[in-house]
C-alpha positions in Angstrom: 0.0 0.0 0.0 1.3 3.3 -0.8 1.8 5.9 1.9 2.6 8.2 -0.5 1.3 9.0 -4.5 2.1 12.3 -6.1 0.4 12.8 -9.3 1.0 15.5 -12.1 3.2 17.7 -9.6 4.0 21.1 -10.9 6.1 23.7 -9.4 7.9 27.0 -11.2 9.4 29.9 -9.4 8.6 33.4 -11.6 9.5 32.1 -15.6 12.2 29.5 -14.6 9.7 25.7 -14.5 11.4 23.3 -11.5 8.4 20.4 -12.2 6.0 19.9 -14.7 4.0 16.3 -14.5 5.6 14.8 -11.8 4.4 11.8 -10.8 5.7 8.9 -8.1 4.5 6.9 -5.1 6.2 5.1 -2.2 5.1 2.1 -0.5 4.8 1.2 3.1 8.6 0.3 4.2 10.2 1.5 1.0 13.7 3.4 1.3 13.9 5.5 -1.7 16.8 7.4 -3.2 17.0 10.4 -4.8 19.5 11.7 -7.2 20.2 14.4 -9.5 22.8 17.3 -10.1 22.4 20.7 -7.3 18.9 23.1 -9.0 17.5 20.3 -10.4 14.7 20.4 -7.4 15.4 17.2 -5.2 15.0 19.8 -2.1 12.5 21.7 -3.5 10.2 18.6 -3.9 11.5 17.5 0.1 9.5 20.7 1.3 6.4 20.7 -0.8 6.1 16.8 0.2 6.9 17.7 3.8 4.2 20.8 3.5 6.5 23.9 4.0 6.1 25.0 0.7 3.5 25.3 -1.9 2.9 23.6 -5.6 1.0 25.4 -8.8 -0.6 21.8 -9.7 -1.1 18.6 -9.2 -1.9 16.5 -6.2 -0.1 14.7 -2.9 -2.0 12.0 -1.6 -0.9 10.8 2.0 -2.3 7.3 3.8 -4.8 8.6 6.5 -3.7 9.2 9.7 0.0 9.3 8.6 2.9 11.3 10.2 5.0 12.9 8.3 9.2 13.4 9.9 11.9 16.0 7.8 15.4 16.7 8.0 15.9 20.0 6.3 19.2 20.3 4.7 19.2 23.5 7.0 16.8 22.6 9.8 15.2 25.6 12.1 14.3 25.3 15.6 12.1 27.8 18.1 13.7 30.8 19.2 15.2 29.9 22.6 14.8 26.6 22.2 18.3 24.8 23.7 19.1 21.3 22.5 16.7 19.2 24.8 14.1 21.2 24.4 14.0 21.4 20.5 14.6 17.4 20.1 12.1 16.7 22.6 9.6 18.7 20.5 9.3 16.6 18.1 7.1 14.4 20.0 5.1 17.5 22.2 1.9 15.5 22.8 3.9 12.5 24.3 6.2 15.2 26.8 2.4 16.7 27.8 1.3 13.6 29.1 4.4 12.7 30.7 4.1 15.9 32.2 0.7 15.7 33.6 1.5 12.3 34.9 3.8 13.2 37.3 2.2 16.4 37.9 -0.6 14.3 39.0 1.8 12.4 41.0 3.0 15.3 42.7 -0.2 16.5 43.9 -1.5 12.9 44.9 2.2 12.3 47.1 1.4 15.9 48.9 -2.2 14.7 49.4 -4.0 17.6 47.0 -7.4 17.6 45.6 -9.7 15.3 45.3 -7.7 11.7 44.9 -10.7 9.7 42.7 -10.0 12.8 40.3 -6.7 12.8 40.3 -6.5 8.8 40.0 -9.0 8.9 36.9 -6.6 11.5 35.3 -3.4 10.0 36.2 -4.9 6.7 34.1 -5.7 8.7 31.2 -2.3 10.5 31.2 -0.8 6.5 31.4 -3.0 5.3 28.5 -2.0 7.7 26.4 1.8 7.8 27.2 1.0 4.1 25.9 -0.5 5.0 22.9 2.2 7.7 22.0 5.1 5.5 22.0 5.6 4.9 26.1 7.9 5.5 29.0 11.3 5.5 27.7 10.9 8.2 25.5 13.4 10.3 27.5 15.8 8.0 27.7 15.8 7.0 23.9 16.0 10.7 23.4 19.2 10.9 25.4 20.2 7.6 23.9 19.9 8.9 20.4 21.6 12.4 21.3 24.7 10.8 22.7 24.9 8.4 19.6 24.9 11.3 17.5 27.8 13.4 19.4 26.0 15.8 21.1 26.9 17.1 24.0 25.6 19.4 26.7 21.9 19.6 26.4 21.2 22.9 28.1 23.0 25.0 25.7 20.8 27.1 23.2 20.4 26.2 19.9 21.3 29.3 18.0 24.9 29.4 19.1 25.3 25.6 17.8 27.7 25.1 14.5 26.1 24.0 11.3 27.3 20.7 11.7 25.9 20.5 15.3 22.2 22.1 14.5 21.5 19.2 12.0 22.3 16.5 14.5 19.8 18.0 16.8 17.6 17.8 14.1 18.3 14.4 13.3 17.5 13.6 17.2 14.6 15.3 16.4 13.1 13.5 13.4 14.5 10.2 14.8 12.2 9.7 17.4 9.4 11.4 15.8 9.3 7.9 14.3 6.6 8.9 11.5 5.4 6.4 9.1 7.1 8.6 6.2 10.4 10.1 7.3 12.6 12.4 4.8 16.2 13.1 5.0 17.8 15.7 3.2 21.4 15.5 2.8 21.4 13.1 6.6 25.3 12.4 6.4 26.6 15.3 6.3 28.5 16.7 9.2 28.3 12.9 10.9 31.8 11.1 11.2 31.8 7.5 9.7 31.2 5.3 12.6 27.8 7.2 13.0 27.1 7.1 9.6 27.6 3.4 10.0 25.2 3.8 12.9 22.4 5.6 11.2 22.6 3.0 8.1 22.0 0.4 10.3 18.9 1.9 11.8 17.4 2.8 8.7 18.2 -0.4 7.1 15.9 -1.8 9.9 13.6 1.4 9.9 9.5 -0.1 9.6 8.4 2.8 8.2 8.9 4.2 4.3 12.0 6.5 4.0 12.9 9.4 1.7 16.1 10.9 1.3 18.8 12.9 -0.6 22.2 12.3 -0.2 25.6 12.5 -2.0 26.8 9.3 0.3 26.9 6.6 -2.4 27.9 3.7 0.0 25.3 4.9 1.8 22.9 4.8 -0.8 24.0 1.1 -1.7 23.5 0.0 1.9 20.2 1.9 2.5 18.1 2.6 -0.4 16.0 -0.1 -2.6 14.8 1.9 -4.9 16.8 4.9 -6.6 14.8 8.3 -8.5 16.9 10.7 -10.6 15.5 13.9 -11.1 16.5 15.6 -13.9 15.3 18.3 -16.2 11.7 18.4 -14.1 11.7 14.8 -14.7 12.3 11.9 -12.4 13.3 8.4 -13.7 13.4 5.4 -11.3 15.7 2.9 -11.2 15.5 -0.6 -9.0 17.6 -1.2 -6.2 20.7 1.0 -4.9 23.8 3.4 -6.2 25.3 0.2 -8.3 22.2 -0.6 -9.5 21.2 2.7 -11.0 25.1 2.7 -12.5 24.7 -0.1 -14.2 20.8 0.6 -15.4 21.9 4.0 -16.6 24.6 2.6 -18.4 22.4 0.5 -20.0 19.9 3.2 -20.8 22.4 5.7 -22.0 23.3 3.2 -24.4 19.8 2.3 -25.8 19.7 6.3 -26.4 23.5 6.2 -28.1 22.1 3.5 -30.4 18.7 5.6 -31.0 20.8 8.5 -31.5 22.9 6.9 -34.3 19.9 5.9 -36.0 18.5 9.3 -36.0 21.5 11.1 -37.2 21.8 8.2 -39.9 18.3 9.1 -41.0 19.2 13.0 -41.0 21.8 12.4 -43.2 19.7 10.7 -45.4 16.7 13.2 -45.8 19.8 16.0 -46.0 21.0 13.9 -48.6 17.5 14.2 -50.2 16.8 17.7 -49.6 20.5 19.0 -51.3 19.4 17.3 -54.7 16.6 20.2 -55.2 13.7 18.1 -56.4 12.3 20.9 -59.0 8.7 20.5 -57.5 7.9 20.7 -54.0 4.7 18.8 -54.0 2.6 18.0 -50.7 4.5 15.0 -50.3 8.0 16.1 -50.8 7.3 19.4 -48.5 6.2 17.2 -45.7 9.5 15.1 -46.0 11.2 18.6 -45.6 9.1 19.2 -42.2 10.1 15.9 -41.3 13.9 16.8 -41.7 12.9 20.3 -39.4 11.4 18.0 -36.4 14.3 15.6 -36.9 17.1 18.4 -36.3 15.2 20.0 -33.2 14.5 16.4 -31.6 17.7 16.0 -32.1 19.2 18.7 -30.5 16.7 18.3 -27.9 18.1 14.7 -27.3 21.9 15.9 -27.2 21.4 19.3 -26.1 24.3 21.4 -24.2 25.4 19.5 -20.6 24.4 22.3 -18.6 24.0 19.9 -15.5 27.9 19.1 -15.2 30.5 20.9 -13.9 34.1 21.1 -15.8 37.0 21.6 -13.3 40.4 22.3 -14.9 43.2 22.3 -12.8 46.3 24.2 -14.0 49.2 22.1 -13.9 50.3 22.3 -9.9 53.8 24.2 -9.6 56.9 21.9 -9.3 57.2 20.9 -5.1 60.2 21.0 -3.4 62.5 18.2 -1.5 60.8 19.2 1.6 56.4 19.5 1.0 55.4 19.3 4.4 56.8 17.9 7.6 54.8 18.3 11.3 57.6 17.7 14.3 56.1 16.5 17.5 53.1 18.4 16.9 50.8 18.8 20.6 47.7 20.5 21.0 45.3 20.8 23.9 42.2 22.9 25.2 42.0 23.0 28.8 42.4 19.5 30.3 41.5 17.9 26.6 44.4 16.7 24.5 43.4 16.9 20.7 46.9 16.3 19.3 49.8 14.2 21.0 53.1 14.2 19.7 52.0 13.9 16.2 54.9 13.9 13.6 54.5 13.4 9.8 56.1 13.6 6.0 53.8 14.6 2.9 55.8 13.9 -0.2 54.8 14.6 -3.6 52.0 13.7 -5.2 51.1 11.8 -2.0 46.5 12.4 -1.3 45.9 12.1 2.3 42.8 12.0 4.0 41.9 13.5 7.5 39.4 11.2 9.7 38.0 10.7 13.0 35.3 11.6 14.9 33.2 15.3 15.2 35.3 17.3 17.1 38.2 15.2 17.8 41.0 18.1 15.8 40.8 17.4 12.1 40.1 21.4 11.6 42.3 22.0 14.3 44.9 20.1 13.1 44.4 21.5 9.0 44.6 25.5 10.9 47.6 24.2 12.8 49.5 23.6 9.3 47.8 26.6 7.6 49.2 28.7 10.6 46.2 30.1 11.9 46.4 28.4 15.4 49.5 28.0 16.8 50.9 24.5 18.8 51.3 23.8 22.3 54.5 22.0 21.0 56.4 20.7 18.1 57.1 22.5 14.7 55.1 22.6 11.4 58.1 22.9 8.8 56.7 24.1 5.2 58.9 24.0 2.3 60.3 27.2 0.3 58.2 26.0 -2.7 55.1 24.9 -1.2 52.0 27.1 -2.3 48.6 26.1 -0.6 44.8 26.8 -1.2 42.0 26.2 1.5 38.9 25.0 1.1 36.8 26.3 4.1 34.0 24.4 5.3 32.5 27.5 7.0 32.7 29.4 3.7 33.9 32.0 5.8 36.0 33.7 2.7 33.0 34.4 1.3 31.4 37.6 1.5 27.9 36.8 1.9 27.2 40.8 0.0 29.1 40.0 -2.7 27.9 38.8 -6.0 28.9 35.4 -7.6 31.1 37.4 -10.1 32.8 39.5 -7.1 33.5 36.7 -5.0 35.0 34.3 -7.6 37.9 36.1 -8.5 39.7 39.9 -8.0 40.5 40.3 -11.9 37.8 40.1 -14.6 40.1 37.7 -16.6 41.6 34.6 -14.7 44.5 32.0 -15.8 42.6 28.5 -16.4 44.9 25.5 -17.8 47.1 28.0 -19.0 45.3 29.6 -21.0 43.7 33.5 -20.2 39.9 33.5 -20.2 37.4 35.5 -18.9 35.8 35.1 -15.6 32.1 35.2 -17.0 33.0 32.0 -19.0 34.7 30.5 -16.6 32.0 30.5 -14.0 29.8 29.6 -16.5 31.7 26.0 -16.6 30.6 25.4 -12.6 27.2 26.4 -13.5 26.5 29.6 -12.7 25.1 30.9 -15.8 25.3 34.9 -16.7 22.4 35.8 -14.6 23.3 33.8 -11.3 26.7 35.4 -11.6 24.7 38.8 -10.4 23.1 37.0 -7.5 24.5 37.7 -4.2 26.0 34.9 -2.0 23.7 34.5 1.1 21.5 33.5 -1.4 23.2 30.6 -2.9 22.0 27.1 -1.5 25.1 25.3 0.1 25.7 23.4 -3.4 25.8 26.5 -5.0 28.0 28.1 -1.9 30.7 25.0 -2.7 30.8 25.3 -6.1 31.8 28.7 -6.4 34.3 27.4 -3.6 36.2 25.2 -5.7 35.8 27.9 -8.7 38.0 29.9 -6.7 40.2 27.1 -5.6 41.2 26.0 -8.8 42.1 29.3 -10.0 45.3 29.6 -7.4 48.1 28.8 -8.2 48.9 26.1 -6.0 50.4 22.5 -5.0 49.0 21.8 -1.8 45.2 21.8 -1.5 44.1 21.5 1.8 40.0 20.6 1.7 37.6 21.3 5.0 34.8 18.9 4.2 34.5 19.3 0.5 32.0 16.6 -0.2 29.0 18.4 1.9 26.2 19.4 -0.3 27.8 18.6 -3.4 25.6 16.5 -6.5 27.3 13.3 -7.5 28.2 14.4 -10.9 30.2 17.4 -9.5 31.6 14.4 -7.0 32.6 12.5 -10.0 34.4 15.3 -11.9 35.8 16.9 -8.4 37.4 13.0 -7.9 38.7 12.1 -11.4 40.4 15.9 -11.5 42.3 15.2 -8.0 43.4 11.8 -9.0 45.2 12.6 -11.9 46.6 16.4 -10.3 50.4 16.4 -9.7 50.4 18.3 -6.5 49.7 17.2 -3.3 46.0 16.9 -1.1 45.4 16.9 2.4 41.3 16.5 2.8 39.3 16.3 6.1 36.1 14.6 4.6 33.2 12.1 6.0 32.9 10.7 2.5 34.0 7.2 2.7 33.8 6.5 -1.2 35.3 9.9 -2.1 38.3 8.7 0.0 38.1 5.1 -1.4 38.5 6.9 -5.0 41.2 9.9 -4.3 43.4 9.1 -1.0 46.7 7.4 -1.4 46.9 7.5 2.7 45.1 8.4 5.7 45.8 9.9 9.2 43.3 8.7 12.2 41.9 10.6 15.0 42.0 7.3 17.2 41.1 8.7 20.4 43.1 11.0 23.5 44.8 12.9 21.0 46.6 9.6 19.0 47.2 10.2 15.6 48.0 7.7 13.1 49.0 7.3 9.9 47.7 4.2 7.5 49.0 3.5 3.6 46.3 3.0 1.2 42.7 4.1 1.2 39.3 4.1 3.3 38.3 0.6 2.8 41.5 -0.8 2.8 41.7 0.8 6.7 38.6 -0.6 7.8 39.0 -4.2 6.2 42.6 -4.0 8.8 40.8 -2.4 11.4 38.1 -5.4 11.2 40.8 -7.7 10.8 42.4 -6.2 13.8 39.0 -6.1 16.1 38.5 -10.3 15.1 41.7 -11.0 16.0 41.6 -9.5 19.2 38.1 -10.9 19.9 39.9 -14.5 19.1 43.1 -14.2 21.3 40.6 -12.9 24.0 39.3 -16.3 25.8 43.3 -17.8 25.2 44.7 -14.8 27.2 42.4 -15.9 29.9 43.3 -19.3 30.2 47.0 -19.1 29.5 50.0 -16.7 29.8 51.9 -17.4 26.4 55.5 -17.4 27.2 57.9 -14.7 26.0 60.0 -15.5 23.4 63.9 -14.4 24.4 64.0 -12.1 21.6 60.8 -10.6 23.5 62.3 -10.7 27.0 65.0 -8.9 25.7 62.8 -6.3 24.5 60.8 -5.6 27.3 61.6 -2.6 29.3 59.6 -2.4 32.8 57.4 -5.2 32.0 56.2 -3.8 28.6 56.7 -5.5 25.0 58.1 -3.0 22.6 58.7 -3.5 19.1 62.7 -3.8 17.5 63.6 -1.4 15.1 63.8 -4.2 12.0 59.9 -5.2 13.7 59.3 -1.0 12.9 60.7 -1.0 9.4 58.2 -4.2 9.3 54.7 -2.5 10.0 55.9 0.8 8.7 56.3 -1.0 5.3 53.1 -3.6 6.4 49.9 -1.9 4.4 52.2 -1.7 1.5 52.9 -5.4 1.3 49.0 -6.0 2.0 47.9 -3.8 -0.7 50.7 -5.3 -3.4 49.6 -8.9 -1.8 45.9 -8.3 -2.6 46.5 -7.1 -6.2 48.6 -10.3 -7.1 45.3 -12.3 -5.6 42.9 -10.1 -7.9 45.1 -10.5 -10.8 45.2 -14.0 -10.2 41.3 -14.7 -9.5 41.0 -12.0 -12.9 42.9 -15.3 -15.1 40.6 -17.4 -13.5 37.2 -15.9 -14.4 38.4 -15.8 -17.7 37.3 -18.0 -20.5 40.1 -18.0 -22.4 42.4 -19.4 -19.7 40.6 -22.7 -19.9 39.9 -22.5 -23.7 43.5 -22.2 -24.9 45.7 -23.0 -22.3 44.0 -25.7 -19.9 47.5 -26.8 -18.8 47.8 -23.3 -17.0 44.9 -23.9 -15.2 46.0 -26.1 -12.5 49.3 -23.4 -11.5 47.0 -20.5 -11.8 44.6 -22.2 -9.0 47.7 -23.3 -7.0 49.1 -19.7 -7.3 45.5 -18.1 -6.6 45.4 -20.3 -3.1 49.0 -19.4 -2.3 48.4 -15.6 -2.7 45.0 -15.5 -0.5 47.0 -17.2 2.1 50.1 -14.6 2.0 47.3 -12.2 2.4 45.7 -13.8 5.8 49.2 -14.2 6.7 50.0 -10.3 6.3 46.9 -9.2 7.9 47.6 -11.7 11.2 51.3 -10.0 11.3 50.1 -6.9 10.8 47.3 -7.4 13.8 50.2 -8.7 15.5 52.8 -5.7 15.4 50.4 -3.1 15.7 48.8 -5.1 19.2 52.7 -4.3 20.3 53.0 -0.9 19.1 49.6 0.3 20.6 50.2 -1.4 23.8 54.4 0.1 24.4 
């Protein structure tokens, strides 16, 4: 049964059309997707479902008696309101009657009023506490707040971060528990183990779901049905992120094919047409129409891509011996350490992302290197030719009173690839055509706000991006581009992002905020840390019941390594798990190079003989992967524990 169907939805603001015939429903349970480049209306069609905004036509027809939960992508709370008091709203009938019931309790303890009266009320206030979702309601609200990092309940909303104000929001709508709830843009600002968290809930949500999101593990993990919307149109596509990829390959080439047969027929009534048949009879005048509709539909089909952005990075200038090098880097607040002893090399071309969780120092650390906070301790060394750009989260360079066209750049014509070109055109390549160039920034959405972000960025001339959260509130196509254009730049990247597959694409390394100010760095990329951190968790969970029973006995290389009854690693064992991810990541390829021979068809059609070494060598390399991890789990038990 549907719990929502939306029929023939229209919506324009002044000349400019966002939705014309709109239709789509969602079924009780259903987590649905949805897609589609930043202005192409996904939010827009959020707040007209959700009710805080209006619609020129159509119709929105809800199951009776259903509630309706949404996460803005910029959510608003009461004035006043502190951070209890605006999640608990979202349930206010439930907090009444929990009120009155202990009101009632008060006045029955102190022997007030007339106690037949108060009993009778005192039941009612229980029944429908009962009915509204029960007892524990505070405590799941507590529960829910702590998951989600926030801290300090009495403080007021309006001096809460960004970041902070849509976790309170997500409190909010989270216990709301409505039968339809809608999420716009949910991951952002939430670190990756509660990201992890808030998939799993949803996964096992009972009601129907909604959302927008640029998470695309998320979206594979969550969603089981995927909408693009696109042009005022919206396409659905079965199941989630890799699914749509591999339908819209599919349906792009079905369209490549059509599009060949159309220009193939062009060609031939041009063909006609340029022979200049002397008399233009009804017939031969309706073949020329027929050439007129076959041109337009044809530019219709191909059309300008006005829906993706084109980053050019100029070519980054040549690094020095020395890139970047942190010494014994400390930092605390008060009686919080958020940095200890941290040392570290970026070499060229090296992509390293920044993770941990909110509010453990990633943007302390980044304003550390940058220079704008200073250390308790240590040394950030920069090298002579190391020129960096900043990509602020906060957007804070931006002057929200200056146009698009005034913030972008300080000189009407800018350097792009080399070449000189003026800044109209160039802005017109990250979307914002002549007419949003004039509009003024606090008017932007946050899409917009980024964009013009990395517009700026990639016009300095730089080697060493460092990127606050650059993922937040961009589409997946700008994603894509933003990706493919920093894996194949020369310079160097340090990034602090939440975005697991943007890391699994671009980062070559990663430094972890793993808790009392311990930084560490790990080779390779996102899911290649959490595979060894699994890895790591399993094999600690194993060993676990052996330590109980037994002491294992120290081996007199270890004995002679101990100092004060601690185990500490030798400095050939440090060269080992220094050098450790490497080996596991060269180790892994040989096994998917190997199991690549064996899945193919030609191995067994022309050389069967090879079959038997392939298999052999297939077995030998999974196991010299098991092995690695298990020595890897091993050193870095000793390491953590010195």
């Amino acid at each position: 049964m549907n719990v929502l169907n939306v029929q023939d939805l229209k919506k324009s603001y002044g000349t400019r059309t966002v939705f014309s015939g709109v239709s789509f429903a969602v079924d009780e349970g259903e987590k649905v997707g949805f897609i589609g480049v930043n202005g192409s209306g996904k939010s827009t069609l959020f707040r007209i479902v959700a009710g805080v905004e209006g619609h020129e036509g159509g119709t929105l027809a809800f199951q009776r008696n259903i509630r309706v939960g949404y996460l803005a992508q910029e959510p608003e709370f009461d004035a006043g309101a502190t951070i209890l008091s605006a999640v608990a709203g979202g349930k206010p009938e439930l907090l009444e009657a929990i009120g009155e019931y202990h009101d009632v309790a008060e006045r029955l303890a102190a022997g007030e009023g007339d106690v037949d009266r108060l009993l009778a009320r005192q039941e009612r206030a229980a029944a429908r506490i009962d009915a509204l979702g029960g007892w524990d309601y505070e405590h799941r609200m507590e529960a829910i707040l702590t998951r989600l990092g926030v801290e300090h309940w009495e403080r007021p909303v309006e001096g809460l971060s960004g970041g902070e104000r849509k976790r309170v929001a997500m409190a909010r709508v989270l216990l709301q528990e409505p039968e339809l709830l809608m999420l716009d843009e949910p991951t952002n600002h939430l670190d990756a183990d509660t990201v992890a968290w808030l998939e799993e809930h949803l996964q096992g949500y009972p009601g129907a779901v909604m959302l927008i999101t640029h998470d695309r593990y998320f979206l594979d993990r969550v969603v089981t049905r995927m909408l693009e919307v696109s042009s005022g149109e919206l396409t659905t596509y079965p199941g989630g992120y890799t699914e749509y990829l591999e339908a819209k390959a599919e349906r792009e080439e079905r369209l490549s094919v059509e599009e060949e047969k159309r220009k193939k027929l062009i060609a031939q009534e041009l063909a006609w047409v340029r022979r200049q048949p002397s008399a233009r009879t009804g017939k031969q005048k309706a073949r020329i129409g027929r050439l007129g509709e076959l041109e337009k539909e044809q530019q219709e089909k191909r059309g300008p891509n006005r829906n993706a952005v084109e980053i050019t990075a100029s070519d980054a200038p040549r690094l020095g011996r020395t890139v970047l090098n942190l010494h014994h880097v400390h930092k605390r607040f008060g009686e919080r350490v958020l940095i200890r002893d941290f040392g570290g090399i970026l070499q060229a071309g090296e992509r390293i992302g920044i993770i941990g969780p909110n509010g453990a120092g990633k943007t302390t650390l980044l304003r550390i290197i940058l220079g704008q906070e200073p250390p308790d301790a240590g040394e950030v060394e920069m090298g002579k030719n190391t020129r960096i750009a900043y990509f602020d989260q906060k957007r804070e360079d931006l002057n929200p009173e200056h146009s698009v066209y005034q913030a972008a750049a300080e000189s009407d014509w800018v350097m792009v690839g080399g070449e000189k070109t003026h800044l109209r055109s160039y802005l017109e390549t990250f979307l914002f055509p002549p007419e949003k160039q004039r509009q003024v920034v606090r008017s932007l959405s946050g899409g917009e706000r980024n964009r013009l972000l990395l517009a700026r960025l990639f016009l300095q001339d730089a080697n060493l991006l460092i990127l606050d959260e650059p993922t937040n509130d961009l589409d997946l196509v700008t994603l894509q581009v933003l990706e493919s254009v920093l894996a194949e730049w020369q310079g160097c990247v340090l990034m602090v992002t939440h975005d697991r597959f943007f890391l699994d694409k671009v980062a070559t390394g990663l430094i972890v905020f793993e808790g009392d100010g311990h930084l560490h760095r790990h080779a390779g990329n996102y899911d290649l840390y959490r595979r060894l951190k699994e890895q790591k968790s399993a094999d600690a969970a194993a060993a676990a019941p052996e330590a109980r029973d037994r002491k294992p006995a120290a081996s007199p290389s270890a004995a002679a390594a101990r100092k004060d009854g601690v185990r500490k690693l030798s400095w050939k064992e440090q060269k080992e798990l220094a050098g450790m991810e490497a080996a596991i990541t060269q180790a892994e390829a040989r096994r998917a190079e190997l199991e690549a021979r064996l899945a193919d068809p030609a191995l067994y059609a022309h050389a069967p003989d090879e079959v038997a070494r392939v298999t052999a060598a297939f077995r030998e390399a999974g196991e010299a992967v098991e092995a690695l991890y298990a020595r890897w789990a091993e050193l870095e038990e000793v390491a953590t524990s010195a």
